[in-house]
N, C-alpha and C positions, 0 to 999 in steps of 0.2 A: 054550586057557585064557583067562576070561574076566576083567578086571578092575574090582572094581566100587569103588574107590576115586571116582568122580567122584560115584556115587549118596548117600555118606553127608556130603558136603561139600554135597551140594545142600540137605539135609536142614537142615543147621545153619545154611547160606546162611538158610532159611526161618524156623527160629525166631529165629537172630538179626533178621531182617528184622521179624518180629511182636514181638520186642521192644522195637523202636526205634520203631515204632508205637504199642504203647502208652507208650510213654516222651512221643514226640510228642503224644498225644492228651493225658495228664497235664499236660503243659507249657502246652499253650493252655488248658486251663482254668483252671490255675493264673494266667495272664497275663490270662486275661477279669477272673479275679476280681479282679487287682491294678487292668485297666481300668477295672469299676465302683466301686473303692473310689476311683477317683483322679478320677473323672467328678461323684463326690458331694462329695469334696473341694473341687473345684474349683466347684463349686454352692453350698455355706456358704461360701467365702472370697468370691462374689462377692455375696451375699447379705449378707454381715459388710462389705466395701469398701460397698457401697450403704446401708447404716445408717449406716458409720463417716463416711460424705461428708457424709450427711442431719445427722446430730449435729456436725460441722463448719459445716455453713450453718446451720443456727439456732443456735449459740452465737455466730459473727458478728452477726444481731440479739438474741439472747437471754441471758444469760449463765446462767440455770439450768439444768439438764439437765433434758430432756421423757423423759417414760413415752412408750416403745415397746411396741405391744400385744403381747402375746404371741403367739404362731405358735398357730392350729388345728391341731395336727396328725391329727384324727379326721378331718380333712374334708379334707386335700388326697389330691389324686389319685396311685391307686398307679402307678410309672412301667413296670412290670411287670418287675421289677427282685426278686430273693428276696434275703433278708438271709443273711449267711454270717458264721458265729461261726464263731470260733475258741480253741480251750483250749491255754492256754499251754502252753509244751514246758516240758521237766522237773518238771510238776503230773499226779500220774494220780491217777484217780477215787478208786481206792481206799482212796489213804492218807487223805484228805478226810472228817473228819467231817459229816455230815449234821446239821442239827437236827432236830428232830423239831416237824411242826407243833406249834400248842396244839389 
């Protein structure tokens, strides 16, 4: 008599295992995404620290505040970087009225 209890234990060894895989693979890109949102972050605060010093040293000789050009942002280059939106929890489409263009 032959018993085959180690065969169906192997089976579930495998889907649990591909489940923890795609769990893991969910995870990193969840974490990539918080990395690029935290890498762009941290590019406007240093971009904001580099104004905020600039408008420090000329109020030393200047006491009025200077026009800062505005950022181009049609022309800087794209970092190859995709933008990732996200729609708030407990909002779903459907309840959402649309407008209607004119």
């Amino acid at each position: 008599m032959r018993f085959d209890i180690f065969q169906s234990r192997a089976d579930a060894h495998v889907r649990k295992a591909r489940e923890y895989l795609q769990q893991a693979n969910l995870a990193r890109i969840e974490h990539q995404v918080a990395a690029d949102h935290h890498a762009a972050l941290a590019e406007m605060y240093k971009q904001r620290a580099a104004w905020l010093e600039e408008e420090i040293s000329s109020s030393d000789t200047d006491c009025r505040p200077t026009q800062r050009p505005m950022p181009n942002l049609q022309s800087a280059e794209p970092t190859g970087r995709q933008a990732v939106l996200s729609w708030p929890t407990g909002r779903r489409l459907d309840n959402m009225q649309i407008p209607e263009s004119a």
